[in-house]
C-alpha positions as CSV (number, residue, x, y, z in Angstrom):
1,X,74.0,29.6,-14.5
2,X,71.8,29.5,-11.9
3,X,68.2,31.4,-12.7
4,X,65.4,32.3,-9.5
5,X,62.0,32.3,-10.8
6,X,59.2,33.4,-9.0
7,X,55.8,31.3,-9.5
8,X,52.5,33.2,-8.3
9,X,49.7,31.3,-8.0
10,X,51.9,28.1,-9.0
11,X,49.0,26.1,-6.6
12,X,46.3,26.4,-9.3
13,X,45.9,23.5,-11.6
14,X,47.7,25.0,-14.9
15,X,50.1,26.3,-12.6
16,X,51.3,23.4,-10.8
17,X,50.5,20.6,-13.6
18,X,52.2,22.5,-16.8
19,X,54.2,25.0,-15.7
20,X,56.1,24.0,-12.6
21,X,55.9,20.2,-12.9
22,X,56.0,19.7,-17.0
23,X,58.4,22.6,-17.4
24,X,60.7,23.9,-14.6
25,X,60.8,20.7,-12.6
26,X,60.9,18.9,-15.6
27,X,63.9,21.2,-17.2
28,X,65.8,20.6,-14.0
29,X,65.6,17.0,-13.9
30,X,67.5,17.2,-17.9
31,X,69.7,19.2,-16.2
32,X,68.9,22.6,-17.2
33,X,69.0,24.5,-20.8
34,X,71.6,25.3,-23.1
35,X,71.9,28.5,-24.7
36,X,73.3,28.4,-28.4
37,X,76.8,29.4,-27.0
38,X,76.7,25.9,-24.5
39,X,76.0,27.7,-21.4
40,X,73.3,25.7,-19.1
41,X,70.9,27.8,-17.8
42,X,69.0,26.3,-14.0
43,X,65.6,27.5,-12.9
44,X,65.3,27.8,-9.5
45,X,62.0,27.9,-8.3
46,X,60.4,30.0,-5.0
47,X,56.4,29.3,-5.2
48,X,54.3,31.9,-4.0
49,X,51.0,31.9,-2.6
50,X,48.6,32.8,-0.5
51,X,47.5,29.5,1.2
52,X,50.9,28.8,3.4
53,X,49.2,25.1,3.7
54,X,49.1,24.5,0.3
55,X,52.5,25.8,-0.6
56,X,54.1,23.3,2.1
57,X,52.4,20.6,0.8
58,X,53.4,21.3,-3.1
59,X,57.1,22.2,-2.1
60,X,57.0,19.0,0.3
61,X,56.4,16.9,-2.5
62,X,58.4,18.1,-4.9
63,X,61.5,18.6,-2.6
64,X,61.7,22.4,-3.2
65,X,62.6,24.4,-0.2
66,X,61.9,28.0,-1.0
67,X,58.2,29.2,-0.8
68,X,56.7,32.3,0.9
69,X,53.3,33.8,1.1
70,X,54.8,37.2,1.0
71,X,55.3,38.4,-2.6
72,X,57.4,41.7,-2.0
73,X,59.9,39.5,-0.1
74,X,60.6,37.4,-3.5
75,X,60.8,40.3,-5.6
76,X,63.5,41.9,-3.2
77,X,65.6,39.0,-3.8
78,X,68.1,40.1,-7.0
79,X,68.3,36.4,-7.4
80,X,65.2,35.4,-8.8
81,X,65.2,37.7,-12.1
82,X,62.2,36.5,-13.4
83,X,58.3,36.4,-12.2
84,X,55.9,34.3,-13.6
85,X,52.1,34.8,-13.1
86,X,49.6,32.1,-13.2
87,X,47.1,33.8,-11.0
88,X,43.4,34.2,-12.4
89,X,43.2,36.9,-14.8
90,X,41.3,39.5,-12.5
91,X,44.5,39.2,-10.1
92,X,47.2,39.3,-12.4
93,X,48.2,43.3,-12.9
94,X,48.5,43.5,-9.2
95,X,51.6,41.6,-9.1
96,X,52.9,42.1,-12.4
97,X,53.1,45.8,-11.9
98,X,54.8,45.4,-8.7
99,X,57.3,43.1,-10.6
100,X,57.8,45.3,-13.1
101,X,58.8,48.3,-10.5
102,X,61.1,45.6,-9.2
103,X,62.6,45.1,-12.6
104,X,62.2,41.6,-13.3
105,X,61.8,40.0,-16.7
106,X,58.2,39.0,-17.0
107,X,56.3,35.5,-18.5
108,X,53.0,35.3,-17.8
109,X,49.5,32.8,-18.4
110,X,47.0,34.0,-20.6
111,X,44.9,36.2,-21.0
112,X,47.4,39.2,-19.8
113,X,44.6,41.1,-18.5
114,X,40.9,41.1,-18.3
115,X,40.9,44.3,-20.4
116,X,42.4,46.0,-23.6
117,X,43.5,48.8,-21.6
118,X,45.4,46.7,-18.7
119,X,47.2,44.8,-21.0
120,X,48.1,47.9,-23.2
121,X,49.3,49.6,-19.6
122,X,51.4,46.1,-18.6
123,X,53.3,46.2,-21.9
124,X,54.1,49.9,-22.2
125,X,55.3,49.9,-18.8
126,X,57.2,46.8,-19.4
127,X,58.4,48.8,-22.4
128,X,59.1,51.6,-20.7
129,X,61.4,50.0,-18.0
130,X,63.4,48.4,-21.0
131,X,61.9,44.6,-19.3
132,X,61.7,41.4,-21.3
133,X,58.3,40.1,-21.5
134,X,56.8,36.8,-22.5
135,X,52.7,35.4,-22.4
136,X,52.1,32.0,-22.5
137,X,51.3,31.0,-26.4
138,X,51.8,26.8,-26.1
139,X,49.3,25.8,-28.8
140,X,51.7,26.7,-31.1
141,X,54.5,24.0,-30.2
142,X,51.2,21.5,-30.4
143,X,52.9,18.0,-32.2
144,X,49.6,18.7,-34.5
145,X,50.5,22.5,-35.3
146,X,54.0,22.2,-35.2
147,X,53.3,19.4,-38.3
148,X,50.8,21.8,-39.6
149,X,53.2,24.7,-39.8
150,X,56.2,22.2,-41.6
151,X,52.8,22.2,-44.0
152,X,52.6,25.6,-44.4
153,X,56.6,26.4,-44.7
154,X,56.8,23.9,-47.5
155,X,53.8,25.6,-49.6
156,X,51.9,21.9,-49.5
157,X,48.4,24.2,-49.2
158,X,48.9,26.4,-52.4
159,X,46.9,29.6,-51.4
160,X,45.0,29.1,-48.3
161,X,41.6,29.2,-48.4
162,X,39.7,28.7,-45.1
163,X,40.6,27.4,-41.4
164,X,37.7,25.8,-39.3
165,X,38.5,25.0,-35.6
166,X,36.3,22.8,-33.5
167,X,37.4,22.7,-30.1
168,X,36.0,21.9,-26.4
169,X,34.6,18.7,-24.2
170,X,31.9,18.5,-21.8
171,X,32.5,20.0,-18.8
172,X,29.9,18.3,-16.2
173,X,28.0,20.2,-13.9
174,X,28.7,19.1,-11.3
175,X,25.2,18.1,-10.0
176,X,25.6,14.0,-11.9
177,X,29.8,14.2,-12.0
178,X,32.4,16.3,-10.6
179,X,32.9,19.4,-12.7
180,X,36.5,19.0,-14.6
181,X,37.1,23.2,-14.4
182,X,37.2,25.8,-11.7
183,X,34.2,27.3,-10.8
184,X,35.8,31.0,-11.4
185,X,35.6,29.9,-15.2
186,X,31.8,29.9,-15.6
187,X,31.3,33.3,-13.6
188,X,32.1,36.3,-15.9
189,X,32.4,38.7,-12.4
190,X,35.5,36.2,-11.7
191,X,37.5,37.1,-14.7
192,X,35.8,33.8,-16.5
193,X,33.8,32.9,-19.7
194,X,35.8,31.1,-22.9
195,X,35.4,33.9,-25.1
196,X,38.1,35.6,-22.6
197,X,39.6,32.8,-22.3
198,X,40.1,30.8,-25.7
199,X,39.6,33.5,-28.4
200,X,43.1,34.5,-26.9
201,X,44.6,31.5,-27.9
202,X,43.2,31.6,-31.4
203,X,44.5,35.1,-31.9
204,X,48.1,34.2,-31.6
205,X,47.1,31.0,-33.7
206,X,46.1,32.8,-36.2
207,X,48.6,35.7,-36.2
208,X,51.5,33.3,-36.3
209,X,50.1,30.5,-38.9
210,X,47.2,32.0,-41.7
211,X,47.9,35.8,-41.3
212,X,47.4,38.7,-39.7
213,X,43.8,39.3,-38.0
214,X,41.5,41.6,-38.9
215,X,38.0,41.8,-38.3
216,X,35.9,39.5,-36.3
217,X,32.1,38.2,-35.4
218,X,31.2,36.2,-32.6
219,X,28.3,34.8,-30.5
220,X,28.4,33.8,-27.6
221,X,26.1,31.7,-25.3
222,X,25.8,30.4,-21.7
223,X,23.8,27.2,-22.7
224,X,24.5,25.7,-19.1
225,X,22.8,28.1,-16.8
226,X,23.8,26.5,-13.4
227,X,26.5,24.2,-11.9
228,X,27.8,23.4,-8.5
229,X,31.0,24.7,-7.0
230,X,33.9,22.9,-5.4
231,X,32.2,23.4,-2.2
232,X,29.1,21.7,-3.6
233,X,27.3,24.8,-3.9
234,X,24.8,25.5,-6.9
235,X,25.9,28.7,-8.2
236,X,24.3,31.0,-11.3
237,X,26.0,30.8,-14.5
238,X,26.9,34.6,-15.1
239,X,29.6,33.9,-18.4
240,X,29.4,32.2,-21.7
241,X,30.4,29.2,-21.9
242,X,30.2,28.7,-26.0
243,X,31.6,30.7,-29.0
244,X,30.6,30.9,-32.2
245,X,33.7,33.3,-34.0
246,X,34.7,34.2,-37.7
247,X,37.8,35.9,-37.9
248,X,38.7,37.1,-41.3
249,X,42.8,37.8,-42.2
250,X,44.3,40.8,-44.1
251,X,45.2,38.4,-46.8
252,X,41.9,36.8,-47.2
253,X,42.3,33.7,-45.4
254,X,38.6,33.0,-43.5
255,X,38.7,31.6,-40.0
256,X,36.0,30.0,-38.1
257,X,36.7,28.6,-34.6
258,X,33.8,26.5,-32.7
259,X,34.7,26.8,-29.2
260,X,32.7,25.1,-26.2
261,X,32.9,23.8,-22.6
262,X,29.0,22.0,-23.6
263,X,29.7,19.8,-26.6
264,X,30.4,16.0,-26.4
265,X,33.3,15.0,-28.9
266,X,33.0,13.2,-31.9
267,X,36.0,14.4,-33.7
268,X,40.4,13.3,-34.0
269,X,40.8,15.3,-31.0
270,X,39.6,17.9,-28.5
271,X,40.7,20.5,-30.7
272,X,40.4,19.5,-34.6
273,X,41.4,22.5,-37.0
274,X,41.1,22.1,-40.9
275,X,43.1,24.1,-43.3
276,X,41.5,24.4,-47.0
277,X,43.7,25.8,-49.6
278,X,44.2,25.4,-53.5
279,X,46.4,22.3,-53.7
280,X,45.8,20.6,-50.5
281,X,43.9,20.3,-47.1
282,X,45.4,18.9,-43.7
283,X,43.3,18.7,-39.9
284,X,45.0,19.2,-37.0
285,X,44.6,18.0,-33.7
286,X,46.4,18.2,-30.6
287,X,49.1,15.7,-31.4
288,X,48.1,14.3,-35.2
289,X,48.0,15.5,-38.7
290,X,46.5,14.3,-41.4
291,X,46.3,15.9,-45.0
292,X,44.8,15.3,-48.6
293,X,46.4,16.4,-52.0
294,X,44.2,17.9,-54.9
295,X,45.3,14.6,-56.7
296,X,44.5,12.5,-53.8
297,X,40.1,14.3,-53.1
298,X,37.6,12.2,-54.0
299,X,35.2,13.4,-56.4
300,X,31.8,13.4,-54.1
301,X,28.3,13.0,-55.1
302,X,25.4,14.4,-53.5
303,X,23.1,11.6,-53.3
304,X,20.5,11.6,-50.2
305,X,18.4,8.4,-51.9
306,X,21.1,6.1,-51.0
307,X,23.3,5.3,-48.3
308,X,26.8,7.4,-48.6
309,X,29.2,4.6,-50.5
310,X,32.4,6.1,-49.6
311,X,34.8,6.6,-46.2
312,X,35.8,10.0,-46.9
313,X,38.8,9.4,-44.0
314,X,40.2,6.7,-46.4
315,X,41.2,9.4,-48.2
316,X,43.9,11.4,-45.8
317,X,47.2,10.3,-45.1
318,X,49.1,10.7,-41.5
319,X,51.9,13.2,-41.6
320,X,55.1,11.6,-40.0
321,X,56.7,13.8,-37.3
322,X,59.8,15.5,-38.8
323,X,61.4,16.4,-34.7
324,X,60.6,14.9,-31.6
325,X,58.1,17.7,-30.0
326,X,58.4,18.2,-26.4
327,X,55.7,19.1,-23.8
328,X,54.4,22.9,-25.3
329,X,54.3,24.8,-22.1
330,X,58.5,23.7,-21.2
331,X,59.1,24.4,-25.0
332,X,58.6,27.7,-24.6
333,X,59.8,28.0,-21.4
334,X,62.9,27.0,-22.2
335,X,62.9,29.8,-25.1
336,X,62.0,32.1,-22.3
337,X,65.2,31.4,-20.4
338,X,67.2,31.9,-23.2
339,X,65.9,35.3,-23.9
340,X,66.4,36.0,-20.0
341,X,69.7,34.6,-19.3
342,X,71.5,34.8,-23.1
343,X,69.4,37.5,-24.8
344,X,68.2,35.2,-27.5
345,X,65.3,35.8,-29.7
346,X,61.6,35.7,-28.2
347,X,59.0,37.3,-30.2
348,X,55.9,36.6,-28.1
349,X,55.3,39.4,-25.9
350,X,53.3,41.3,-23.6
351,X,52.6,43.1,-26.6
352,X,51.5,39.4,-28.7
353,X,49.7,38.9,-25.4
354,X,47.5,41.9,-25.9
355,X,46.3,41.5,-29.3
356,X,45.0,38.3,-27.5
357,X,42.9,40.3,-25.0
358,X,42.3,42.7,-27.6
359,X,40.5,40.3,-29.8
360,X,38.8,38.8,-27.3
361,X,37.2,41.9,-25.9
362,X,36.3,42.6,-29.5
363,X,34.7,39.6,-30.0
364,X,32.5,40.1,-27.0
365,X,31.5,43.2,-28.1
366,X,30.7,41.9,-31.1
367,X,28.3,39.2,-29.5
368,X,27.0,42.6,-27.4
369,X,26.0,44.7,-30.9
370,X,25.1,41.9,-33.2
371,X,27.8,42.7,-35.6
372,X,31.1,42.9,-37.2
373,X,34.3,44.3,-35.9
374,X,37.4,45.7,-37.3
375,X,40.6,44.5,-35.2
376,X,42.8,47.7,-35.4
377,X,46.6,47.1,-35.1
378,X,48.4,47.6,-31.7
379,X,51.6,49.4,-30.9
380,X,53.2,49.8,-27.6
């Protein structure tokens, strides 16, 4: 069963990198994806753009033949029944509302929109046209959370206490070393800033591991106040490019996430997250686990007169991987075709998506008023 799929703004780097190399290009070479009734479902890919140069050259060296620069014409094609948007945020509603008069099912990046309102409009129109919807949600199919979550299902935590999340890298500025990101994410008039961008990806975190959210304090901070642009332009650094969030849960779980594109790494991983509870902890990163039992904590002792004794990592055991985990943005990919093509479950929606923007804009006004915010529930 043969599926088209329409990739807007596929060029980027997330686009091309994850989502057409590491997931549809990758699912074709396996030879598709089969449903739970054995059918094998086949992306086929048209890549749209709006540089005709750099569409030739991706589909040149990937060996796909269908491209165009013209978005309408994909949509008119009843073949491709599902659009995919990896645009920047600020473009995205553009084309997924014209994709949604043209009745395709819809998977989008994060964030959905760069507002509350946008997103709420996406998904009730979505609703509305009786469409299947998807957002992009891959740090939950992480090696590290997927072992952390076979922690949590077995009750190895007791009552869950805390979760602390470190995460970000240095992102040069381009004026000693090339800059790593685009320069749209450091200008907050471009849809950037990584309270937009990564307190979206904690929300759904959250939501789907600790409990539901539901209040939230944040600072924010643009500690780098210029870079240089691909161009080799220095440019003013209007968004933040640090947050500082607590999220609390409904069932008293406290969560603080670190998140920053100026810290230098001295941690497991780019993105370490630590889970207290009554019988046990465990830390996270992007591919590991490691966890400590109630029997297996050391008892510390505060002693500043002396140098510290004890190598508190000696402490924590590796968690084995129970499955083989596949690449995080094909996993769910593959979960999206399956909804499309066979009508099986898929429970992160445009709707999921939203509570991601909501959040985030919540979170920034928070940083804006100095104080805390309820998170109300959403309902399309």
């Amino acid at each position: 069963m043969e599926v088209g799929v329409i990739m807007n703004g596929v060029t980027g780097r997330m686009g091309t990198r994850q989502h057409l190399v590491r997931s549809i290009l990758a699912i074709r070479s396996q030879g598709g994806v089969k449903t739970k009734k054995g059918d094998v479902i086949m992306p086929d890919p048209v890549l749209v753009g709006r540089s005709e140069e750099k569409l030739r050259s991706l589909a040149n060296q990937y060996g796909l033949k269908r491209w165009t620069t013209y978005l309408d014409e994909a949509l008119a094609d009843p073949f491709n029944r599902i659009y995919f948007d990896a645009q920047t945020t600020n473009m995205r509603k553009d084309g997924v509302m014209k994709a949604i008069q043209a009745g395709k099912s819809l998977y989008c990046e994060k964030p959905l929109s760069s507002s509350l309102d946008d997103a709420m409009l996406l998904a009730r129109e979505a609703a509305k046209a009786k469409l299947k919807t998807g957002v992009v949600q891959d740090k939950l199919w992480l090696p590290g959370l997927v072992k952390l979550r076979n922690l949590i299902d077995t009750g190895f935590f007791g009552k869950i206490l805390s979760v602390r999340g470190e995460f970000g890298y240095w992102v040069f500025d381009g004026k000693e070393q090339p800059c790593q990101r685009p320069s749209w994410n450091y200008r907050k008039e471009d849809g950037g800033g990584i309270i937009t961008d990564m307190l979206c990806h904690w929300r759904y975190v959250i939501d789907g591991l600790f409990g539901k959210v539901a209040s939230v304090s944040c600072l924010g901070a643009t500690h780098l106040e210029s870079r240089v642009d691909e161009k080799g332009a220095e440019y003013k650094c209007t968004a933040d490019d640090s947050a500082y969030a607590t999220i609390t849960c409904e069932n008293g779980v406290v969560c603080h996430f670190n998140s920053s594109w100026a810290v230098r790494v001295r941690r497991d991983d780019l993105l370490a997250l630590q889970v207290d509870g009554t019988k046990g902890s465990a830390v996270a990163g992007l591919h590991k686990c490691y966890a400590q039992t109630s029997a297996e904590t050391p008892t510390c002792v505060w002693n500043p007169d002396i140098e510290n004794p004890s190598n508190y990592f000696d402490d924590w055991k590796e968690i084995s991987p129970s499955v083989q985990v596949d690449n995080a943005f094909k996993v769910q990919w593959e979960l999206f075709l399956r909804h499309v093509a066979a009508d099986e479950p898929f429970p992160w929606t445009f709707l999921e998506g939203a509570k991601g923007v909501q959040l985030a804009e919540l979170a920034l006004r928070s940083w804006e008023e100095r104080r805390w915010i309820d998170v109300p529930r959403l309902e399309v």
